[in-house]
N, C-alpha and C positions, 0 to 999 in steps of 0.2 A: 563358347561356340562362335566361330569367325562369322562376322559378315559377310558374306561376299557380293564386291559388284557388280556384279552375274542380276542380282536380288533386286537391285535397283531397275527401277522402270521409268525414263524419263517424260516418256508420253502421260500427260493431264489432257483429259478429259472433261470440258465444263459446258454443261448445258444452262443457258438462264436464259429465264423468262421475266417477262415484265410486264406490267398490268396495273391499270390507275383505271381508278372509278370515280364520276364525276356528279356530283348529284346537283341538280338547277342550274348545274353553269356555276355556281358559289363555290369561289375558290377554298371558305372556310370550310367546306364539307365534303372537298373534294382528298380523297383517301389518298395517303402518302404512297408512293409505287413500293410494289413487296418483290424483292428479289429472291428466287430460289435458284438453289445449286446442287446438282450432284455431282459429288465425286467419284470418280473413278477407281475401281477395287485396288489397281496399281499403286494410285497416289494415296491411298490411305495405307497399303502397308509400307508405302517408302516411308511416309509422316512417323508411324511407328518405328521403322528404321531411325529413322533418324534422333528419335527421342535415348534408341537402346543406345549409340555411338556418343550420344550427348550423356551418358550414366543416368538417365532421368528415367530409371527402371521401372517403378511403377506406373506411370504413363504411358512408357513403351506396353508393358501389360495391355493395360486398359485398350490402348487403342488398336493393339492385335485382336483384343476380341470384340472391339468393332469391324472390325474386318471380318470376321464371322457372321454376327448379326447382320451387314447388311447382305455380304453374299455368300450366305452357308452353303452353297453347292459347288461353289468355285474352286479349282485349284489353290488358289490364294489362301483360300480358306482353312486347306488343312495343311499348310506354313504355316497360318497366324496362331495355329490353336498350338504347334510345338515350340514358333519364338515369344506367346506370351507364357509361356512355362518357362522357359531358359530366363524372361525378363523378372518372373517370380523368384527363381534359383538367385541371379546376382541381384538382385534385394532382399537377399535372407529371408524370404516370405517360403521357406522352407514347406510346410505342411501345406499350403494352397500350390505349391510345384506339384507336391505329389499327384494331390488329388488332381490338377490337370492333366498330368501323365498318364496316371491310370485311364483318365478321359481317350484320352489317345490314343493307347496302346488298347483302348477295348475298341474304340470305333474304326482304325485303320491298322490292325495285327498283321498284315500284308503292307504295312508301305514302307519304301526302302531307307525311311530315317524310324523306323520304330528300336531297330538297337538303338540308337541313339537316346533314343526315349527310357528305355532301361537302364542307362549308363548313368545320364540325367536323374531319373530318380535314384538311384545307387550313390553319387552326387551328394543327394538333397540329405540321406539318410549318414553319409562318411561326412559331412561338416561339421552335422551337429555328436559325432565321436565325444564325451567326457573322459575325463579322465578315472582311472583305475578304481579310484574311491566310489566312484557312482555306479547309479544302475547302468546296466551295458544293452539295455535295448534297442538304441540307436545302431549300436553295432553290430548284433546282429542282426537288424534289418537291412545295413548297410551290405553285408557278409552274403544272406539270402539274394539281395536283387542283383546282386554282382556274381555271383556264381548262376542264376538263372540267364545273365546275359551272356556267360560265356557258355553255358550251355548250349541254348539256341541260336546261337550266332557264335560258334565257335574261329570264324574267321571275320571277325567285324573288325573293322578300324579301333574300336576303342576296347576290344577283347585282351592287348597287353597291358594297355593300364589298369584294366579292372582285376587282372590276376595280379599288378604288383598292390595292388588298395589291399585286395584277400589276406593276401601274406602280411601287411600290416595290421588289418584287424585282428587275423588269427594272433600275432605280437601280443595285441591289444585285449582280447580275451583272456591268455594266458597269463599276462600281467596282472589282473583281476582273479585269478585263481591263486596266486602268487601271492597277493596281500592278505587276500582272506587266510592263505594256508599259515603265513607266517602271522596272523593274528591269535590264529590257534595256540601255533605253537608256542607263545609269547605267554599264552595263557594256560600253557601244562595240558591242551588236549592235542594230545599227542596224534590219537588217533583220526582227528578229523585232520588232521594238519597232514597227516600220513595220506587220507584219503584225496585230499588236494594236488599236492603234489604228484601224485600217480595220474590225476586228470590231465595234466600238463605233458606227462610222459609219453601218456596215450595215445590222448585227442589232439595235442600241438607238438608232436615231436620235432617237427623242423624248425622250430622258433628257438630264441636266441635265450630263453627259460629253464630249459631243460638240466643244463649244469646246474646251475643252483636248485631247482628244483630235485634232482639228485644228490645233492649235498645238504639239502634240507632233511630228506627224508635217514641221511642218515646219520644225521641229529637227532631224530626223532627216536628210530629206531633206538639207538644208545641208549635215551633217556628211557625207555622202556625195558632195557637190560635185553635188548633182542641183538647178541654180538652178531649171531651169522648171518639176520636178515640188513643188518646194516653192511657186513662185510662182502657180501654179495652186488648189492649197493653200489658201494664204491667202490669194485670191481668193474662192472656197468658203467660209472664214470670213465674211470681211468680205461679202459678200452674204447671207447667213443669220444673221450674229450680231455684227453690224457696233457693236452699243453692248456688247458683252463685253468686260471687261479682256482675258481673254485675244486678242482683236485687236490690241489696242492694243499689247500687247507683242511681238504678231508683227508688227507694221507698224511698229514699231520695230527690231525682229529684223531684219527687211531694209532700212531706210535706202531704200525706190525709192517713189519719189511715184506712179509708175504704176502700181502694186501698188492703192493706193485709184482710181483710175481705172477699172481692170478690176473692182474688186468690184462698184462702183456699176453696172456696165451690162453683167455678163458671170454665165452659171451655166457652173462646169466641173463636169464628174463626175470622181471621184477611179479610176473602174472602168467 
């Protein structure tokens, strides 16, 4: 999230008082002067500014939500509480963004940076993405707050990056049904492996999955002596994804010339 100069407020504001106390006239007893200062809401969130531009993230945190505490009714205020979330995000302090977010987005559901705030947490949940071998609950939290943001703010500033994140997660899901199905099938259960890949056909049909995903399954099919449900199959391929390697090696996989006959001039449904 940029800073903007706009943000910056030059005017400082400092009130001090001064005061000595003097007991018998005895300079040894006489109280050292105590200086008090307030700052001004301004300068305290420039000071934060300034800490976020310096990368000094957690600082910038903290001292936005000083900006809160000392004046939680101010406009200021409810800046400080979405740039110490953003200064949470770029210090990886991922799980304490969220929950600021949510802070945010339940106390100000009306203010015109709260897409932002959804976008922001969408963010917090697409960085921490594992990879294919792990659990994918990141990603689909990532997947939920970014299709909620473009829901509700279907024309927000950051509604086309969050539809290209989707299409990578949904990548990112189906890659993960893709390992487990070809773990299956590595392992002769043909039929779970069958049931995977049909997930990917279904649920991510626009991802970059789906050929091989079809050429899995009629692997599978084969190995179960199921000729027509595999020839079907890759019919399905070869009409949808006819210049894919992976056709090429399932039209090889079955050796039948009418296989390429039916693709050219036939749609089957696999369901």
């Amino acid at each position: 999230m940029a800073i903007h100069s706009s943000l910056r407020v030059v005017t400082l504001t400092l009130t001090l008082a001064f005061g000595a106390v003097a007991c018998s006239g005895d300079p040894a007893q006489t109280a050292a002067p105590q200086t008090f200062s307030e700052v001004s809401v301004e300068e305290l969130y420039n000071v934060a500014v300034d800490d976020l531009e310096q990368s000094n993230y957690a600082t910038a945190s903290t001292k936005f939500d000083e900006v809160e505490r000392q004046h939680p009714y101010s406009t200021w205020a409810v800046k400080a509480q979405i740039m110490a979330a953003y200064s949470l995000y770029m210090a990886n302090q991922y799980d304490e963004a969220v929950v600021a977010l949510d802070r945010y987005i339940q106390l100000h559901p009306g203010n015109k940076d709260v897409d932002y705030a959804y976008y922001l947490k969408g963010l917090c949940y697409y960085e921490q993405i594992s990879d294919v071998g792990r659990d994918q609950l990141m990603t689909q939290l990532a997947l939920s707050t970014l299709k909620e943001l473009i829901t509700r703010f279907p024309k927000s500033n950051y509604a086309r990056d969050a539809s290209l994140k989707i299409d990578l997660t949904y990548d990112h899901l189906a890659g993960k049904e893709m390992k487990v199905g070809r773990y299956y099938q590595s392992s002769g259960q043909w039929l779970a492996a069958i049931t995977r890949f049909n997930v990917v056909i279904k649920k991510f049909e626009t991802t970059t999955h789906v050929p091989e995903a079809l050429h899995r399954m009629v692997e599978s099919y084969l190995a179960l002596g199921m000729q027509s449900e595999a020839r079907k199959t890759a019919a399905v391929l070869g009409h949808n994804f006819k210049s894919s390697p992976w056709y090429l090696e399932t039209y090889a996989l079955l050796d039948d010339p009418t296989i390429k006959e039916e693709a050219d001039s036939s749609w089957y449904k696999l369901w």
